[in-house]
KEKE-3310 file (N, C-alpha, C; in steps of 0.2 Angstrom, whole numbers, plus 5000, padded with zeros to 4 digits):
npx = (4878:4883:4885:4877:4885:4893:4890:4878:4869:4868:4860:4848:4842:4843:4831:4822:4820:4817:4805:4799:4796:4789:4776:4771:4769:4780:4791:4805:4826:4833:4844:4846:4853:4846:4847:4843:4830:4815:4808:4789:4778:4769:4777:4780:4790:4798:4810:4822:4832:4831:4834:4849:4843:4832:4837:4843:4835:4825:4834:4838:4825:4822:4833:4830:4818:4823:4831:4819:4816:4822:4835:4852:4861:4873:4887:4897:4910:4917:4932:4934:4930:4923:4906:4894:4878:4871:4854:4852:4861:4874:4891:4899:4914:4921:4934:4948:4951:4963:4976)
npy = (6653:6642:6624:6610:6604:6589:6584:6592:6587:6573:6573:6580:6568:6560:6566:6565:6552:6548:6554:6548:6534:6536:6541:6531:6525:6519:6519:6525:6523:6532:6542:6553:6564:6556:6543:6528:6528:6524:6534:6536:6538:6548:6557:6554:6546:6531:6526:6513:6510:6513:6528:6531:6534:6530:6517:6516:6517:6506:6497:6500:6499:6486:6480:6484:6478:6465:6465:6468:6458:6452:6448:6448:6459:6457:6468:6479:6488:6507:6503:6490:6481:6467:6466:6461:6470:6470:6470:6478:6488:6488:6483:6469:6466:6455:6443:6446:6440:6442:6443)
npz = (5729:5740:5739:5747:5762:5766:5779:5781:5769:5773:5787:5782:5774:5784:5794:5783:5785:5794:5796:5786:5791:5803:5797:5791:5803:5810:5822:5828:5831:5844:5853:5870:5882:5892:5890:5876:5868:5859:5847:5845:5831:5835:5842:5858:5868:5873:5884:5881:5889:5907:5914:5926:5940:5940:5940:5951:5961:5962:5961:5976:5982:5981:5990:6002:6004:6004:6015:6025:6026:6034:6029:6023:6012:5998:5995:5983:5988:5984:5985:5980:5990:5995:6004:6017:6021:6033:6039:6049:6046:6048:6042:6036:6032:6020:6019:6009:5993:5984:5991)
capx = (4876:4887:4882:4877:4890:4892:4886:4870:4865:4867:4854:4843:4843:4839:4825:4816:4819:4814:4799:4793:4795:4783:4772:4771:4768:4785:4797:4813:4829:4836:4847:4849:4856:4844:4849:4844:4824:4811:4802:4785:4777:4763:4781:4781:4797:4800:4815:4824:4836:4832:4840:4854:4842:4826:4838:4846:4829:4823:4837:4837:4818:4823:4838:4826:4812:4827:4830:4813:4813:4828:4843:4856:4863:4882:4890:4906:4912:4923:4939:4934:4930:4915:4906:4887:4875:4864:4847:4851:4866:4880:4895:4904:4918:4923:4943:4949:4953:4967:4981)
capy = (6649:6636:6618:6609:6598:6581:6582:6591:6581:6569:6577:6582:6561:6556:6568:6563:6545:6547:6558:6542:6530:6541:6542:6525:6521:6513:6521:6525:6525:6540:6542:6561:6563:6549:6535:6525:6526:6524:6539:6535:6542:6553:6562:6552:6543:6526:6524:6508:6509:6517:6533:6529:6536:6525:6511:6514:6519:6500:6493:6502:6496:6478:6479:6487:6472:6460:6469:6471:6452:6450:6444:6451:6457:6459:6475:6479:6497:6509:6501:6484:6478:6464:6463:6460:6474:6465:6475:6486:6492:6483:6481:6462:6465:6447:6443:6446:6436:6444:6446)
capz = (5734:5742:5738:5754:5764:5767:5785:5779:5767:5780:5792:5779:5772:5790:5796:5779:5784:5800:5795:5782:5795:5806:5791:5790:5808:5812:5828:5826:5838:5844:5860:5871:5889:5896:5886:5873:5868:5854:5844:5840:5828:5838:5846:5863:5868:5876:5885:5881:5896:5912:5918:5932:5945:5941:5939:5958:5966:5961:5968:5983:5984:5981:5995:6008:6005:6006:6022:6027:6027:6040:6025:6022:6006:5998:5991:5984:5991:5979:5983:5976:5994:5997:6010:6019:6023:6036:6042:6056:6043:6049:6037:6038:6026:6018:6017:6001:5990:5979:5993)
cpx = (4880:4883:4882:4881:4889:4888:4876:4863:4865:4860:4848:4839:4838:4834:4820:4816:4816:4804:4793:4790:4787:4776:4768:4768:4773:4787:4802:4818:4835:4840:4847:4854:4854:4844:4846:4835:4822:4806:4797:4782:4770:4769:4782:4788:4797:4804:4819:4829:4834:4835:4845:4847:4835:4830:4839:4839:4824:4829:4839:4831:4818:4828:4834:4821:4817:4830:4827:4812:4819:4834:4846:4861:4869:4883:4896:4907:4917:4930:4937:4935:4923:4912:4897:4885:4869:4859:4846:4857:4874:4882:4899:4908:4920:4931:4943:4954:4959:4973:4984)
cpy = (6643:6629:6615:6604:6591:6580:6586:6590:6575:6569:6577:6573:6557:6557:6564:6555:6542:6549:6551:6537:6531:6540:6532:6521:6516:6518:6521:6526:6531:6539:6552:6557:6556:6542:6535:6527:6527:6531:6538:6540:6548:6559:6558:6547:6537:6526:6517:6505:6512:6523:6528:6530:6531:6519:6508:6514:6510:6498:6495:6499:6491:6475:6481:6481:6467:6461:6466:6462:6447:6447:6450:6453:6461:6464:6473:6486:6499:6507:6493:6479:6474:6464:6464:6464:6470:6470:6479:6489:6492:6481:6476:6462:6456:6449:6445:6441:6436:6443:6440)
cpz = (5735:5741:5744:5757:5764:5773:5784:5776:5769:5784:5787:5777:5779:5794:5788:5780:5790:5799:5790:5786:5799:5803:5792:5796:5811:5819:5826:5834:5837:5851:5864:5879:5894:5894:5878:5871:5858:5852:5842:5836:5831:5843:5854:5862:5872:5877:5885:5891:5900:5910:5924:5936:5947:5942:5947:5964:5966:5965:5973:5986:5986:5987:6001:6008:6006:6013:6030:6030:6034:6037:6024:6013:6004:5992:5990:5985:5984:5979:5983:5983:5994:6003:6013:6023:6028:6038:6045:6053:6045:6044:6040:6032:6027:6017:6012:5998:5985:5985:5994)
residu = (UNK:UNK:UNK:UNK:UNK:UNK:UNK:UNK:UNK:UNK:UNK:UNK:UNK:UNK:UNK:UNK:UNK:UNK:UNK:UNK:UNK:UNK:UNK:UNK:UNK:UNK:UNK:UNK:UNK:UNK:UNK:UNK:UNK:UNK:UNK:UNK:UNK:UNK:UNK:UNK:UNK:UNK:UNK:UNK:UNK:UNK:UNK:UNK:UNK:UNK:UNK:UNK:UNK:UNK:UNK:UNK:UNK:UNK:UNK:UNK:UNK:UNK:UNK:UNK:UNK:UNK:UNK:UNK:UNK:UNK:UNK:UNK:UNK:UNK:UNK:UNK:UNK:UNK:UNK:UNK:UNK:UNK:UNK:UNK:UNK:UNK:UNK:UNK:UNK:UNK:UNK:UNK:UNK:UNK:UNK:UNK:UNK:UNK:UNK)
# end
């Protein structure tokens, strides 16, 4: 039988360290595809950072009640242009600044 690697007694090191934590009643951080979050120990996950899509759906919300209230509020587009979305959705690019 082959003696086990470096990377698996790696693994094996951090599930028991994670698993005492648990024990213990601490949280541990872990990361997947949605970011960044905390394990508690009953298995449930807190995400530390948002997802992208909660985070745009909030500022979508907050640009709408900015909106909602007759202001106008400033973007920059993919080519690195500024410019103010006023309420009926009218784009006032701003000079630039660079030329």
């Amino acid at each position: 039988m082959k003696p086990p690697t470096e990377k698996q007694l790696l693994r094996q090191a951090a599930k028991s360290a994670i698993k005492k934590a648990h024990v213990a009643g601490l949280a541990t951080t872990h990361g997947d595809d949605r970011g960044v979050y905390r394990l508690l120990p009953d298995g449930s996950k807190e995400y530390l950072n948002p997802p992208l899509e909660a985070v745009q759906a909030t500022a979508k919300a907050a640009i709408d009640r900015i909106h909602a209230a007759g202001l106008p509020t400033t973007h920059c587009d993919a080519r690195g242009r500024v410019y103010d979305l006023l309420p009926n959705g009218t784009k006032i690019f701003r000079p630039s600044t660079t030329d």
